[in-house]
DRENDO-1510 file (C-alpha; in Angstrom, 1 decimal, always signed):
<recs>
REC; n; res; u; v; w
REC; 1; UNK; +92.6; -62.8; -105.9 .
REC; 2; UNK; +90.7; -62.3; -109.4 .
REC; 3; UNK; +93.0; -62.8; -112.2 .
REC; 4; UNK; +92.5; -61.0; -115.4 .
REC; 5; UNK; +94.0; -61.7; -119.0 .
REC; 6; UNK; +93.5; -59.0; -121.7 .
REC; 7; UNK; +94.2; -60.1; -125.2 .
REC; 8; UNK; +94.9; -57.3; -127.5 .
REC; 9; UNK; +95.7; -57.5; -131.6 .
REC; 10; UNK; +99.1; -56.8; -132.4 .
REC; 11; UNK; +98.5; -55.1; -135.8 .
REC; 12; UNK; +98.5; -51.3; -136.6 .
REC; 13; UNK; +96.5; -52.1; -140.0 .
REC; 14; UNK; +93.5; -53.3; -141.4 .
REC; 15; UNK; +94.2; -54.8; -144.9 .
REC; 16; UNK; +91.1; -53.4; -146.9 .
REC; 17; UNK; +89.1; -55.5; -149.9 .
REC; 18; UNK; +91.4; -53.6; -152.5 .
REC; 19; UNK; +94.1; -54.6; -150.5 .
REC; 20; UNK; +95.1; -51.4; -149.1 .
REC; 21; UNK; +96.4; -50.7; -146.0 .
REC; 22; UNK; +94.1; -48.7; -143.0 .
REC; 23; UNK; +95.3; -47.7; -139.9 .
REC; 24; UNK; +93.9; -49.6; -136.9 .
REC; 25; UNK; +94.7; -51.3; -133.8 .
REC; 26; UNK; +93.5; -51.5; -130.3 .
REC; 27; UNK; +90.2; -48.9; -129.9 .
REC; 28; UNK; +91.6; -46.6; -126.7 .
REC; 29; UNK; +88.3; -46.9; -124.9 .
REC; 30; UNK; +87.5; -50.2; -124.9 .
REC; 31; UNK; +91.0; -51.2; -123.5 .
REC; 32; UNK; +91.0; -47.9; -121.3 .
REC; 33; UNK; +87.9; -48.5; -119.7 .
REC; 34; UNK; +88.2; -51.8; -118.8 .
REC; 35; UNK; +91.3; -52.3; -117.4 .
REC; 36; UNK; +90.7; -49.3; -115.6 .
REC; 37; UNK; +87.8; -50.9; -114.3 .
REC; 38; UNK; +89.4; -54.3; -113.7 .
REC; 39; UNK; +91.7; -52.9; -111.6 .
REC; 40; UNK; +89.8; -50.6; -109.4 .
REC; 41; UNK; +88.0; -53.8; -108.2 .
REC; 42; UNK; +91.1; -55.7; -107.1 .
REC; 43; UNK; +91.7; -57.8; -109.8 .
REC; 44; UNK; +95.3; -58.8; -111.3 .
REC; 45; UNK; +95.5; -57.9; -115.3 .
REC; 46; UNK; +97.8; -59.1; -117.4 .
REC; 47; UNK; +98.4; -58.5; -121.2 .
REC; 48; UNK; +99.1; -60.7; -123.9 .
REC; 49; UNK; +99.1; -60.1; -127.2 .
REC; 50; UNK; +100.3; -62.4; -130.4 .
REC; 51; UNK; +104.3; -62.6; -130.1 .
REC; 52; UNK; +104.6; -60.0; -127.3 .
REC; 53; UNK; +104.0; -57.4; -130.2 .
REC; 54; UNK; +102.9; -53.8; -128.2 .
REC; 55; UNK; +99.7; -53.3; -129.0 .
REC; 56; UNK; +98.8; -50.0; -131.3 .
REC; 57; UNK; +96.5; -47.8; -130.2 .
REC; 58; UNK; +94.4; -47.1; -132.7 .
REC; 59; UNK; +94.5; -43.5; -133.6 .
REC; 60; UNK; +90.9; -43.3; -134.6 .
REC; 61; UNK; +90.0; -43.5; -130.7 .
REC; 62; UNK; +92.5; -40.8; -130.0 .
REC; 63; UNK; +90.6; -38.2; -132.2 .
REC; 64; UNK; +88.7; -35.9; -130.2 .
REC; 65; UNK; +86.5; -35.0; -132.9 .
REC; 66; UNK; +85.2; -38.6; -132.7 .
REC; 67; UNK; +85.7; -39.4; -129.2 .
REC; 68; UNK; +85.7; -36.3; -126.7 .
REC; 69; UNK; +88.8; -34.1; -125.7 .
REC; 70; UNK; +87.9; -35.1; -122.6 .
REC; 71; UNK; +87.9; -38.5; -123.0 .
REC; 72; UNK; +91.2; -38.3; -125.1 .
REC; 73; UNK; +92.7; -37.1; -122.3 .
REC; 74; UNK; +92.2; -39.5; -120.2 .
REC; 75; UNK; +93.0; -42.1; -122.4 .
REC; 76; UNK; +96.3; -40.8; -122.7 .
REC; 77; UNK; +97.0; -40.5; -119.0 .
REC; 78; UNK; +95.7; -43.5; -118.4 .
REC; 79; UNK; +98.5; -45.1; -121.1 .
REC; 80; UNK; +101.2; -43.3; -119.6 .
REC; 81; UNK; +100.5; -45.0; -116.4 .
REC; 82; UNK; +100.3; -48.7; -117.8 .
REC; 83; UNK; +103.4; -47.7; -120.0 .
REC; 84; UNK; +105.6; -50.5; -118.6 .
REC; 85; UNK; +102.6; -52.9; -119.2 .
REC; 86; UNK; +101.8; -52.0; -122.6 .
REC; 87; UNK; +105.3; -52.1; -123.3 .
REC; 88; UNK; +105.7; -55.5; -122.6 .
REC; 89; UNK; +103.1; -57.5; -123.1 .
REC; 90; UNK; +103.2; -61.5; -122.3 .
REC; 91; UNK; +103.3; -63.5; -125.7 .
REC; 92; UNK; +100.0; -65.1; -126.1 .
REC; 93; UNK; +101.8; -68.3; -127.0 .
REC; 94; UNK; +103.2; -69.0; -123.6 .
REC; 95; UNK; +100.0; -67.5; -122.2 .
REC; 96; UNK; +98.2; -70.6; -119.3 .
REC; 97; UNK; +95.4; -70.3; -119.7 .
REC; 98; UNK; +94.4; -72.2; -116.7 .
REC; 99; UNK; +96.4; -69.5; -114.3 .
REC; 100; UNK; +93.3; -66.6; -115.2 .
REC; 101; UNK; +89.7; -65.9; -114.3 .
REC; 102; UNK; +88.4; -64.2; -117.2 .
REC; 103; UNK; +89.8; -63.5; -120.4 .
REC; 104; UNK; +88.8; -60.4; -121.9 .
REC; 105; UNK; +89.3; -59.2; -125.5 .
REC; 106; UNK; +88.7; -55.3; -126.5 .
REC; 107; UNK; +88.6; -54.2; -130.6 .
REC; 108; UNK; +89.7; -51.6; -132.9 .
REC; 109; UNK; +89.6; -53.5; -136.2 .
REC; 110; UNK; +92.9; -55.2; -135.4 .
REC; 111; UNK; +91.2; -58.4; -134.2 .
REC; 112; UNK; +90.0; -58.4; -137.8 .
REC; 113; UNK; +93.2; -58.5; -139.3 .
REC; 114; UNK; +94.3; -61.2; -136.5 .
REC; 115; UNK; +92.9; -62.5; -133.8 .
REC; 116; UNK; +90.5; -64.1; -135.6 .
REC; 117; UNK; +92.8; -66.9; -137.2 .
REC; 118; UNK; +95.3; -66.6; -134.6 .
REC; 119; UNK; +95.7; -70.6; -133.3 .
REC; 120; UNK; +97.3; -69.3; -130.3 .
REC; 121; UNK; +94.0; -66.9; -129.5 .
REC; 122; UNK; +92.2; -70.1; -130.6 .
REC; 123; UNK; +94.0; -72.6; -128.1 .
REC; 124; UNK; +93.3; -69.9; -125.1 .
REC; 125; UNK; +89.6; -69.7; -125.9 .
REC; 126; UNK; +89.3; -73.5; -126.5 .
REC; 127; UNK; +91.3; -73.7; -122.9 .
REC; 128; UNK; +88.8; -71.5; -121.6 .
REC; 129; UNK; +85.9; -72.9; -122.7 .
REC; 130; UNK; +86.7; -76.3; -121.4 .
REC; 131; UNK; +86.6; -74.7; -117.5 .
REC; 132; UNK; +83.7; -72.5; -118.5 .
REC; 133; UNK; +85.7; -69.6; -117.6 .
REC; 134; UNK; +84.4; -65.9; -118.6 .
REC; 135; UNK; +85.4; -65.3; -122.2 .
REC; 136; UNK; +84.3; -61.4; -122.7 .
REC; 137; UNK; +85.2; -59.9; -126.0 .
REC; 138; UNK; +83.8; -56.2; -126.8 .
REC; 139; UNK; +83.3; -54.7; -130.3 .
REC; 140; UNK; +85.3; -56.2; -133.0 .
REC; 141; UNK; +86.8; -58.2; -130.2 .
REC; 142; UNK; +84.6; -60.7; -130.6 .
REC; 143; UNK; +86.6; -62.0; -134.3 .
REC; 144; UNK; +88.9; -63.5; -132.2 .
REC; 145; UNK; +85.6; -65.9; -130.8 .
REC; 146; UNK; +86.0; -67.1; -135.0 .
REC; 147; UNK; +89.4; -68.9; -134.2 .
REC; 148; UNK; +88.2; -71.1; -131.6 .
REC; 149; UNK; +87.0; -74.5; -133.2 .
REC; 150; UNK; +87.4; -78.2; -132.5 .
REC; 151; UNK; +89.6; -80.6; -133.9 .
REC; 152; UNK; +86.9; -81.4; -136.7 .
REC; 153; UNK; +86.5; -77.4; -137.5 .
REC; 154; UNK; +83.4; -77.2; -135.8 .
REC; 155; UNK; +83.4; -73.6; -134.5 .
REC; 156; UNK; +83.3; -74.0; -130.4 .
REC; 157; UNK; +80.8; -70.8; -130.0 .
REC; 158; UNK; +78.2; -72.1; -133.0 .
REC; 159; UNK; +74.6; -71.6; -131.5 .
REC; 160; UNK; +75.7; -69.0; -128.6 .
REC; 161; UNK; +73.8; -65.8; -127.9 .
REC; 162; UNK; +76.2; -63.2; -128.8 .
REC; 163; UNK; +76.4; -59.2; -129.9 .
REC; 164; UNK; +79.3; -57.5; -131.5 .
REC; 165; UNK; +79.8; -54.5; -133.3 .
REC; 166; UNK; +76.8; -54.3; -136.3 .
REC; 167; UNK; +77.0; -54.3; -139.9 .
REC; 168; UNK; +75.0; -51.1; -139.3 .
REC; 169; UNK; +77.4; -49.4; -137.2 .
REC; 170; UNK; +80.5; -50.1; -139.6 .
REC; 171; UNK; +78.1; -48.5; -142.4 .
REC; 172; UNK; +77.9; -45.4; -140.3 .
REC; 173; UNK; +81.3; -45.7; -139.7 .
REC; 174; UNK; +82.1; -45.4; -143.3 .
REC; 175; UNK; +84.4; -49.0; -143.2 .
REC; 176; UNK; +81.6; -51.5; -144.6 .
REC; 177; UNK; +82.1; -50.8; -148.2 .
REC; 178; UNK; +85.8; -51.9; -148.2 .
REC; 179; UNK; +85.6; -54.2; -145.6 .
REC; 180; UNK; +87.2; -57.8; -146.6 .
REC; 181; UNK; +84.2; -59.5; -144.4 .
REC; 182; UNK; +81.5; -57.7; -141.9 .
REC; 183; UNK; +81.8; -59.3; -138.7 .
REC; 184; UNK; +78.5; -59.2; -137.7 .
REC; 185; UNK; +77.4; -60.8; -140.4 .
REC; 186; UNK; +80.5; -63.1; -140.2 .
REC; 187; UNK; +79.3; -64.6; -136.8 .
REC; 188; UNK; +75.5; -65.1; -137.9 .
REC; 189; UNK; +77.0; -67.1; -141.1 .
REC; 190; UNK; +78.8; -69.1; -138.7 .
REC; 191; UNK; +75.9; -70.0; -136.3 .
REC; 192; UNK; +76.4; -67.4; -133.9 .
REC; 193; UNK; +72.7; -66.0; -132.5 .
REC; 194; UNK; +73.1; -62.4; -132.9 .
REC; 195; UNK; +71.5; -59.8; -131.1 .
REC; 196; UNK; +72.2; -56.5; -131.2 .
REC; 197; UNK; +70.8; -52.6; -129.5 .
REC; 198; UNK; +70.5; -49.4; -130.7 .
REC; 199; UNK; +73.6; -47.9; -132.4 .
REC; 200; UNK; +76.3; -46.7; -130.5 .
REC; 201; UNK; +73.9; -47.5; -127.4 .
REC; 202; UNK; +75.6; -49.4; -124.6 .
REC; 203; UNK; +74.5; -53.2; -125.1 .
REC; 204; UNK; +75.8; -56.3; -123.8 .
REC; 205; UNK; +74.6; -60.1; -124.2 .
REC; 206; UNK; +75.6; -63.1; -121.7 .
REC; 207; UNK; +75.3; -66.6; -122.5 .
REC; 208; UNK; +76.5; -68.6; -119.5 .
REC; 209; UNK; +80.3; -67.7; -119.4 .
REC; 210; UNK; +80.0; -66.1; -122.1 .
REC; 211; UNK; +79.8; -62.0; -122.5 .
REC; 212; UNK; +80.0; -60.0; -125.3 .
REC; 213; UNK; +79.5; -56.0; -125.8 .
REC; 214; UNK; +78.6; -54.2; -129.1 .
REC; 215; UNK; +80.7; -51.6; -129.3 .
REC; 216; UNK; +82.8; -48.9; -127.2 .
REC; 217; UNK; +79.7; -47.0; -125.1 .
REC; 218; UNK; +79.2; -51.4; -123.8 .
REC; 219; UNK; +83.0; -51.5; -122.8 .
REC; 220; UNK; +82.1; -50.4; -118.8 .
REC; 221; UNK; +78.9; -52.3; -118.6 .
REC; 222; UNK; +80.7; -55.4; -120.0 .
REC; 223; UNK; +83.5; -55.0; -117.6 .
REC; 224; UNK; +81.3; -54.6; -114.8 .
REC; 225; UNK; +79.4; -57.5; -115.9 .
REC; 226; UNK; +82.5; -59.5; -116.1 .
REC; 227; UNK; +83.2; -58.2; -112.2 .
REC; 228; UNK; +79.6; -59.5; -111.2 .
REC; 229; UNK; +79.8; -62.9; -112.7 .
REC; 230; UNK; +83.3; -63.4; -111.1 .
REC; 231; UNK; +81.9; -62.8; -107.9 .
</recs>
C-alpha cells in the first residue's frame, strides 16, 4: 500500500514587510485536490503539520469571487469529510519519515511564514532525500524545500530543476509589494533552476524524485504525477 504524508503550515498569518499581520494559511485547493486525488487511487494519507497545530484554511481560497462557488463548495464538503483528520494532525516532529512514500507539501502563503525555517520540515526532507523518495511541494509549498540543508548549510536542493509560484503571479496577486521575500526569486538566489509556465496555467517540473507545481490550476497534474512516479 502507497503511503502518503501531507505537510501543511500551521500559521493563519503572513507577517508582511511592515510587519503587519495578513491572513493566510493552507490554499483550499491545493490541499483539496490532492488528497482527494491521493486517496481515490488507494493510497494512505496522513497529515502532519509543525506541533500538531490544525492547519487554517486560508480564507482567500474559500472566496468564490476568486475561486468559483462551485469549487467553494466542494472544498467545503470535502473538509467536513476529513474533519477528524484535519483536526488532528500528526506533529511533524515525531513524523518517520522512512514509514511514507511521498511527501507532499501544498501552499497558501503559510509555508512562508514557516515551513521554510522549520528544522523539523528540514530533517523530513533531508530524510527523504537520502532514499530518493518523492518530495512534491505545489505553489508556495515549495519554501519549505529552503529548510532542507546539510550540516555545512549547503542547501540540499541547490542546482535542481524546480517551478513554484512566480514573482509574476504574486504581482498579479497584489502581495509582492509587501512581501518580506518573493519566493521565486528566493529559490533562484539560492541555486534553484527555475522554470516556470504561463500564469495561472497548470505547470509542473520533475527532477528525478523531485516534483514541483506552480500554483493551484498544477495541484491535480502534480498529484497525478506523484501517482505515476509511485507506480
Amino acid at each position: 500500500m502507497t503511503n502518503i504524508l501531507i505537510v501543511l503550515s500551521a500559521t493563519d498569518t503572513w507577517t508582511r514587510a511592515d510587519g503587519s499581520a495578513y491572513e493566510s494559511g493552507v490554499w483550499a485547493e491545493e490541499f483539496v485536490v490532492m488528497d482527494e486525488t491521493f486517496r481515490q487511487a488507494g493510497a494512505t494519507v496522513d497529515i502532519a503539520t509543525p506541533g500538531g497545530v490544525r492547519a487554517t484554511i486560508d480564507q482567500h481560497s474559500m472566496d468564490p469571487g476568486t475561486v468559483g462557488k462551485e469549487n467553494v463548495d466542494h472544498f467545503r464538503t470535502y473538509l467536513q469529510s476529513v474533519e477528524d483528520r484535519m483536526a488532528k494532525p500528526l506533529v511533524l516532529a515525531d513524523v518517520v519519515t522512512s514509514r511514507y512514500d511521498a511527501i507532499v507539501i501544498p501552499g497558501g502563503h503559510g509555508p512562508v511564514e514557516d515551513l521554510y525555517k522549520d528544522a523539523d520540515m528540514g530533517r523530513v526532507l533531508t530524510e527523504a532525500e537520502s532514499t530518493s523518495k518523492i518530495i512534491a511541494p505545489v505553489c508556495h509549498g515549495q519554501a519549505a524545500l529552503l529548510a532542507a540543508k546539510d550540516n555545512d548549510g549547503k542547501w540540499l536542493f541547490a542546482g535542481r530543476r524546480m517551478t513554484a509560484f512566480s514573482d509574476e503571479e504574486e504581482v498579479e496577486l497584489g502581495t509582492a509589494d509587501n512581501a518580506p521575500w518573493l519566493l521565486a526569486d528566493t529559490l533562484r538566489k539560492a541555486g534553484a533552476t527555475y522554470d516556470k509556465g504561463p500564469n495561472w496555467g497548470a505547470f509542473i517540473v520533475r527532477d528525478g524524485n523531485l516534483l514541483t507545481g506552480q500554483n493551484p490550476a498544477s495541484s491535480k497534474p502534480l498529484a497525478e504525477a506523484v501517482i505515476a512516479a509511485l507506480n
